[in-house]
LUMTORDREN-225971 format. One line per field, with one value per residue (C-alpha): residue number from 1; z, y negated, x negated; residue in one letter. Coordinates in steps of 0.25 Angstrom, whole numbers, m for minus. Layout:
N
k = [NUM; ...]
z = [Z; ...]
y = [Y; ...]
x = [X; ...]
r = [A; ...]
//
This chain:
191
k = [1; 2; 3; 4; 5; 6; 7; 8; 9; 10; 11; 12; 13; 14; 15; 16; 17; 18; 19; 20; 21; 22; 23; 24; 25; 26; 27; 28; 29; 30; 31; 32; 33; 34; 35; 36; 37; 38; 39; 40; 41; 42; 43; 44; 45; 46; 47; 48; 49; 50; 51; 52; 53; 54; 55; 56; 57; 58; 59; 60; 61; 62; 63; 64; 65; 66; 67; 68; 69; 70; 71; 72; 73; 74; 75; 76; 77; 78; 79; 80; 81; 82; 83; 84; 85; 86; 87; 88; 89; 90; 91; 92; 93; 94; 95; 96; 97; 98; 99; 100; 101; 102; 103; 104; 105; 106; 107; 108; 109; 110; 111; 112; 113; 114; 115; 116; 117; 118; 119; 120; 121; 122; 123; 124; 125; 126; 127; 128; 129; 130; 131; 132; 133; 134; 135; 136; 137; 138; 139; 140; 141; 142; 143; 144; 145; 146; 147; 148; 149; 150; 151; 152; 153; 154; 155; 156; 157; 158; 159; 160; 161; 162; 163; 164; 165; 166; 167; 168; 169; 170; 171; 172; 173; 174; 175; 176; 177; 178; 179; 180; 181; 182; 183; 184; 185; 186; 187; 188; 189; 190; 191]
z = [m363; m362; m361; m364; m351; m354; m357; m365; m355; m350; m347; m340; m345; m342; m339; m340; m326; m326; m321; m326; m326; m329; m336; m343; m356; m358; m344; m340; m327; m323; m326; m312; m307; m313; m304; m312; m300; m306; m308; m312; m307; m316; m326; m340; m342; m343; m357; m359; m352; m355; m350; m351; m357; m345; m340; m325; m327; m336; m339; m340; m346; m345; m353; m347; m351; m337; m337; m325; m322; m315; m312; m314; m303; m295; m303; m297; m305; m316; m312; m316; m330; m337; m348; m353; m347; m351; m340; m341; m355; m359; m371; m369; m379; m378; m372; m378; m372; m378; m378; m365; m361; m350; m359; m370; m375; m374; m384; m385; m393; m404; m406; m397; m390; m378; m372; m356; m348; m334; m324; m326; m339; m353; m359; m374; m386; m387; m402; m412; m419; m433; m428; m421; m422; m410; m405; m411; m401; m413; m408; m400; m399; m399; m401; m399; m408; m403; m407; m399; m390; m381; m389; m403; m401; m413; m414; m419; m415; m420; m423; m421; m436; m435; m441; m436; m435; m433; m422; m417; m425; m429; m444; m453; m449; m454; m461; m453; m452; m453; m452; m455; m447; m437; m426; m422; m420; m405; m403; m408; m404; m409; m408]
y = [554; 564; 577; 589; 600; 614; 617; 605; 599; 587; 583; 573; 558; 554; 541; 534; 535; 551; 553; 563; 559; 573; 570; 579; 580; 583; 586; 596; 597; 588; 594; 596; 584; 586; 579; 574; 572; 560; 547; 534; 521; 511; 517; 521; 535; 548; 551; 564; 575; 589; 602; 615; 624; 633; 620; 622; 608; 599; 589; 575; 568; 554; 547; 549; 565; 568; 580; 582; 594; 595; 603; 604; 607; 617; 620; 619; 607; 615; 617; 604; 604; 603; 593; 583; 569; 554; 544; 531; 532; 534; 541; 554; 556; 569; 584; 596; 607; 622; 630; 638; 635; 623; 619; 612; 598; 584; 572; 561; 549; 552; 566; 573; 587; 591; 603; 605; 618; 620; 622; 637; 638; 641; 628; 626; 625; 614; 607; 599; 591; 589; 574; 567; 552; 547; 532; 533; 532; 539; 553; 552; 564; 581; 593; 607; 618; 628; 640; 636; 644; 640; 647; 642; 627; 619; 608; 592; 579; 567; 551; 539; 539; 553; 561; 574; 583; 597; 602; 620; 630; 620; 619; 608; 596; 597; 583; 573; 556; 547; 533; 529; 517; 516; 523; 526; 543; 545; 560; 573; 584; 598; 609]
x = [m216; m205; m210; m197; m196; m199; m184; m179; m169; m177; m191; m201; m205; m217; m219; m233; m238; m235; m222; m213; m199; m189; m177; m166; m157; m144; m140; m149; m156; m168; m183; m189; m197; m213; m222; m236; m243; m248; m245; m250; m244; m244; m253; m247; m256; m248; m248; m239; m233; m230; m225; m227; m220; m216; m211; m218; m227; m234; m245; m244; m257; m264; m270; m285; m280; m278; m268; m259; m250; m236; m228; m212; m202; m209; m220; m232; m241; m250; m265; m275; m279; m293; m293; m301; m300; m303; m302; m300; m296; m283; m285; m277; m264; m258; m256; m251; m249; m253; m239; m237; m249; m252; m266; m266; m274; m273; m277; m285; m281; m292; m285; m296; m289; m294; m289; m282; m277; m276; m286; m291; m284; m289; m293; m288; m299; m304; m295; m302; m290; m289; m291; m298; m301; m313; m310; m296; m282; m274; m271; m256; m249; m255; m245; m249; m241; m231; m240; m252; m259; m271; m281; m275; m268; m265; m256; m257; m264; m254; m262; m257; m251; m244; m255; m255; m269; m268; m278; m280; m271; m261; m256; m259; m251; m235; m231; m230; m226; m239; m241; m255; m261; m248; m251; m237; m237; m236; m233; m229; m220; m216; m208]
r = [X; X; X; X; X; X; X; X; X; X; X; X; X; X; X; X; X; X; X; X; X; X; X; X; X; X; X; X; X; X; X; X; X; X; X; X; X; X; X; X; X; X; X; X; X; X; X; X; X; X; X; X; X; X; X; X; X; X; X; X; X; X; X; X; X; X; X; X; X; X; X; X; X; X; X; X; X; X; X; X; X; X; X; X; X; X; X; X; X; X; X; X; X; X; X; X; X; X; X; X; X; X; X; X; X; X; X; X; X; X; X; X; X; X; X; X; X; X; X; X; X; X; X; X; X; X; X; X; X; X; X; X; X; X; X; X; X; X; X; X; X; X; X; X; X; X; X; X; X; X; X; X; X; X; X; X; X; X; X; X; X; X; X; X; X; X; X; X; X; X; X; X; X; X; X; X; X; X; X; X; X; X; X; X; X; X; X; X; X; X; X]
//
């Protein structure tokens, strides 16, 4: 997983057991070393990492939904953060984060949302998506819109098969590719 820096000229990879890896593009400096503070040898479960926008830290989360901060550089690493959690089962896809906020929510493989924020922060409301399918591993990939704010979040939950399902303020679905029966969608972006 490739996650873009706060300025766009480089970023961290994220390797499986929780490692981020800073690397540059076109010549510019390195990113400052960000250290997880955690790491699991051998066992493939980091599932995504993302920064925030004031490019100070970041979250990298498992797939048990366990969200752990960093910090960048100098930074200090961000306060612990309340969220939902499922040991034992790797069932945690995705996290977006609310924009200029360090809250946000994270996604379960049936399309659940469950919301996160940093210890002594304002939680987000809870989001009932436009989706939801129980005993189903479809749900891969959950964007948040630009527009956001912590008490109105709207964005999209995307399945297996492209489909996406609006969920908060966010406007009906725009068109989109689908392939019924192939679950062969892994994530969405924006801009």
């Amino acid at each position: 997983m490739i996650s873009p820096s706060f300025h766009g000229s480089g970023g961290y990879v994220l390797d499986g057991y929780g490692n981020l890896h800073p690397f540059s593009t076109n010549g510019k400096p390195m990113p400052a070393a960000a250290t997880t503070g955690v790491y699991w040898a051998g066992w493939d479960i980091a599932r995504k990492v993302v920064i925030f926008s004031d490019g100070t830290g970041g979250y990298v989360l498992d797939g048990w939904g366990g969200i752990h901060p960093f910090g960048i550089g100098a930074n200090p690493r961000p306060p612990a953060v309340t969220a939902g959690y499922w040991p034992h089962w790797d069932i945690i896809h995705d996290l977006a984060l609310i924009p200029g906020t360090h809250a946000g929510y994270q996604m379960d493989g049936f399309g659940g949302i469950h919301p996160f924020a940093p210890t002594g922060q304002p939680m987000p409301p809870a989001i009932t998506s436009s989706a939801y399918w129980p005993n189903w591993d479809i749900a891969r990939a959950i964007v948040i819109l630009g527009g956001s704010t912590l008490s109105t979040p709207g964005g999209y939950v995307l399945d297996g098969y492209g489909g996406y399902h609006k969920f908060g303020s966010a406007p009906n679905p725009p068109a989109f590719a689908y392939w019924p029966g192939r679950d062969i969608a892994r994530d969405i972006a924006g801009y």
